[in-house]
N, C-alpha and C positions, 0 to 999 in steps of 0.2 A: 504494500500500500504506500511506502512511504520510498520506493525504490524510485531511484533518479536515472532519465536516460542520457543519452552519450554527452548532450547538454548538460546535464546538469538538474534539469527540472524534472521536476514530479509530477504524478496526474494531478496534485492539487493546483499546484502553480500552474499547469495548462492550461486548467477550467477555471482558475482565479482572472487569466491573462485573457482570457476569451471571455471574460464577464458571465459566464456559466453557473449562476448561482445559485439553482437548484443541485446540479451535481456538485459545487464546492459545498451545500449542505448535507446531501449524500455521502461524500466524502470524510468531511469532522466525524460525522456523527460513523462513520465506520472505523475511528482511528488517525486518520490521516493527521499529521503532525503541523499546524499552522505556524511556529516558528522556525521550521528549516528553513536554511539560505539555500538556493541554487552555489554550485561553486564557482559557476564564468564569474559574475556579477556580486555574486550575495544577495542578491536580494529575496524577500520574502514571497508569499503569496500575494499578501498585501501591495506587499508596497508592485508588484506587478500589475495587479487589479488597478489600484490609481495609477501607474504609468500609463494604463491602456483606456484609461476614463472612467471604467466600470466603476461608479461609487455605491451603487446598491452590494454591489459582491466584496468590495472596499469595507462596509458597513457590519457587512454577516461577517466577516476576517475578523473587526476590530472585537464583537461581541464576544464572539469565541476567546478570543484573546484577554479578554478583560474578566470573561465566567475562570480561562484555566487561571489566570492570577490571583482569582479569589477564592478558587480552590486550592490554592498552594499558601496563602496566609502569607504570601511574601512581598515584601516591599519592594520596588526595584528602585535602585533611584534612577533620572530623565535618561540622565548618560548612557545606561546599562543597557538599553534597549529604547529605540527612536520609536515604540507607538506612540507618545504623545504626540509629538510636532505629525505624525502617519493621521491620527485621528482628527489633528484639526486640518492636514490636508484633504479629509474624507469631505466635510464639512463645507470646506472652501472651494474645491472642487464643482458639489451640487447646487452651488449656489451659483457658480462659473454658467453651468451648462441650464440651470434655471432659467438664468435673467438670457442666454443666448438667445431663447425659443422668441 
């Protein structure tokens, strides 16, 4: 589930990067790991999903992300890990492609 191909990327991060967020729900909820990096890039599923505009699948990432932190009882501080400045790109994003229309 969490096997990366020659890229690098995972099924989550393809269906993150495709805005696919019914299968990135499908996905968590089987396991799939929302904090692995790809190794070209590093980057997340996340942070793939806002590279590609998807901020609703942006949105289910950041959730997930925020339930496993509060099931781990652990602080992080901003540094340790960029979902802060990720979630108020989610935010800033929708608002981006709002006012577009």
């Amino acid at each position: 589930l969490n096997q990366c191909d020659e890229w690098g990327y995972s099924p989550l991060m393809h269906a993150a990067s495709e805005g696919h967020t019914e299968i990135v729900n499908y996905l968590l909820n089987a396991g799939a790991d929302p904090e692995r990096t790809c190794r070209v890039a590093r980057f997340s599923a996340l942070q793939l999903a806002l590279n590609h505009g998807h901020t609703a699948t942006a949105a289910t990432l950041e959730q997930r992300l925020a339930h496993l932190e509060q099931e781990r009882g652990s602080a992080v501080w901003p540094w340790e890990r960029p979902r802060d400045w990720i979630r108020d790109m989610v935010w800033f994003n929708a608002d981006l492609y709002a006012n577009a229309t």
